[in-house]
C-alpha positions as a printed Julia matrix, in Angstrom:
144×3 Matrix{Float64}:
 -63.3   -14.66  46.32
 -62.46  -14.78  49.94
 -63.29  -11.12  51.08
 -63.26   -9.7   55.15
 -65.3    -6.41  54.72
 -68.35   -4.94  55.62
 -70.17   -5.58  52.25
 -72.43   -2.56  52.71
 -70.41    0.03  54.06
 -67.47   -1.48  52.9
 -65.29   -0.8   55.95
 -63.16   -3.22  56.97
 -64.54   -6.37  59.8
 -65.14   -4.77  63.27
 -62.64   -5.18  65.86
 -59.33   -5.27  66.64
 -56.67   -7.03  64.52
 -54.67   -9.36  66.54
 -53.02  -11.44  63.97
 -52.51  -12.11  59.82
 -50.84  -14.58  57.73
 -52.42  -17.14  59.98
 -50.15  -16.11  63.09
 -51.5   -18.41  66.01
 -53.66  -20.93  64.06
 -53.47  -24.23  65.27
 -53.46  -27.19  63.05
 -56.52  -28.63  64.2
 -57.56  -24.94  63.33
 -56.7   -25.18  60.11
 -58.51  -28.89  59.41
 -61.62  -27.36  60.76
 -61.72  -24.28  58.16
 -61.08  -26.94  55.63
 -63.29  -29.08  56.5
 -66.23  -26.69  57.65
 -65.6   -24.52  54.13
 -68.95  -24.84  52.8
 -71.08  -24.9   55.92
 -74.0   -22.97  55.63
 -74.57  -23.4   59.15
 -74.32  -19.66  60.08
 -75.76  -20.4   63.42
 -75.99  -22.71  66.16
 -79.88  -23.2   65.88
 -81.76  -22.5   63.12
 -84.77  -20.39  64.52
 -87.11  -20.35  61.5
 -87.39  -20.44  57.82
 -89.48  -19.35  54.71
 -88.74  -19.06  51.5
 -87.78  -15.13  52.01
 -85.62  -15.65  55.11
 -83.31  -17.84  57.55
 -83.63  -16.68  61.3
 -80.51  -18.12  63.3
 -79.73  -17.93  66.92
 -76.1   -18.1   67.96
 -75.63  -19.01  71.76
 -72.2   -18.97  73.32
 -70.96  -19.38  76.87
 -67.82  -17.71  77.97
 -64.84  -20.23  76.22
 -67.11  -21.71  73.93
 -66.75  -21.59  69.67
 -68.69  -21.6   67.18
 -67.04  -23.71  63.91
 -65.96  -22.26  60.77
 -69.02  -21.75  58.82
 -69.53  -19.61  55.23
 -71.73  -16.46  54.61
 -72.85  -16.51  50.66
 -76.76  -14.35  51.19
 -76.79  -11.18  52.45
 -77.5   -11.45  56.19
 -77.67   -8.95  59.17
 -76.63   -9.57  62.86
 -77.66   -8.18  66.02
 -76.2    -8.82  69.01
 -79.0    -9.62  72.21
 -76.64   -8.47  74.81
 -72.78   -7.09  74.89
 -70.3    -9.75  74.8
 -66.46  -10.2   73.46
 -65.57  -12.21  70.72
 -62.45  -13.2   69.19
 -62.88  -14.51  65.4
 -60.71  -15.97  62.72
 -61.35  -15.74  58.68
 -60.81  -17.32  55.88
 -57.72  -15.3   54.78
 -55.56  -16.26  57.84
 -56.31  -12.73  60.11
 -57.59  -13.31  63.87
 -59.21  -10.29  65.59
 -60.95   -9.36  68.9
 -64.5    -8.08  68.85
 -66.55   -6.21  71.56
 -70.4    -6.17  71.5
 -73.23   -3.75  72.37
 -76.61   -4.91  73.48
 -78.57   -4.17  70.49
 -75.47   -3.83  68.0
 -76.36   -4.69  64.56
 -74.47   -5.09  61.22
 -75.71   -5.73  57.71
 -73.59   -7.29  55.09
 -74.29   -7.74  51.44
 -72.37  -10.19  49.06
 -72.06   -9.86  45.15
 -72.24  -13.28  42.84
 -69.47  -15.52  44.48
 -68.28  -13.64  47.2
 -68.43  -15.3   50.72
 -67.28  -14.67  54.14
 -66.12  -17.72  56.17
 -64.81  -17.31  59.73
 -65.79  -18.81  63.22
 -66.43  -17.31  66.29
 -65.54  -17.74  70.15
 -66.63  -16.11  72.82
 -63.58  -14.56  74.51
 -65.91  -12.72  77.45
 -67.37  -13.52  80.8
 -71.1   -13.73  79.95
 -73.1   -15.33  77.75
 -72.76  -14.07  73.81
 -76.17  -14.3   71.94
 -76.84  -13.32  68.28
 -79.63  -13.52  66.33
 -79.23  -13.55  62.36
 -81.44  -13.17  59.54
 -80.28  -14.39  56.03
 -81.61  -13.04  53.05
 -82.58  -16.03  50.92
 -83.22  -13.83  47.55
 -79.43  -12.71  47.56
 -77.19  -12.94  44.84
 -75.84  -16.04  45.63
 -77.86  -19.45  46.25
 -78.43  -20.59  49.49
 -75.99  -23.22  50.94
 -77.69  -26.38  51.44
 -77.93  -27.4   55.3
């Protein structure tokens, strides 16, 4: 199941909807979500891991992406300074995101639910994240 909410406070994705039905995509877009469908690389650099947790960084300059990647544990995000993203997920919507130093958002996934999108940084500075992936979630971890 291919879902694009908030898994704990079930709210819909932040940000602002700029596009469904896959309005925009590209096809190398398209290839890449294909092809990157079960990457379980949520981040760019894998910080640190234990057999509770996976600590990710995410570091983006301004026009750089990150590739489509999949979210199966339950994971938080917090974002080291404010940035702008735009993001596309699995279920063909595109929307713009903006960022507060400090921001943080928790998200929770039952058995086989997953969240895959990618991420670009559509700002002017520097967009860093840090996540944390819960590795006793109930899903199994995707093998890196």
């Amino acid at each position: 199941m291919t879902s694009t909410r908030d898994f704990l406070t079930d709210a819909p994705l932040a940000g602002t909807l700029v596009g469904t039905d896959f309005e925009g995509w590209s096809d190398d877009l398209r290839a890449e979500f294909a092809e990157h469908a079960h990457d379980g690389h949520v981040g760019s650099r894998l910080l640190s891991e234990n057999d509770r947790v996976r600590v990710w960084e995410i570091r983006l300059a301004p026009g750089q992406r990150w590739h489509a990647h999949r979210h199966v544990l339950d994971y938080f995000w917090t974002a080291v300074n404010p940035g702008r993203s735009r993001q596309h997920t699995a279920d063909g919507t595109t929307r713009e995101v903006s960022y507060g130093a400090g921001e943080t958002r928790h998200f929770h996934f039952a058995a086989g639910e997953f969240l895959l999108h990618d991420i670009e940084n559509v700002g002017e500075t520097e967009l860093v994240f840090t996540t944390v992936e819960h590795l006793d979630s109930a899903n199994r971890a995707l093998p890196l």
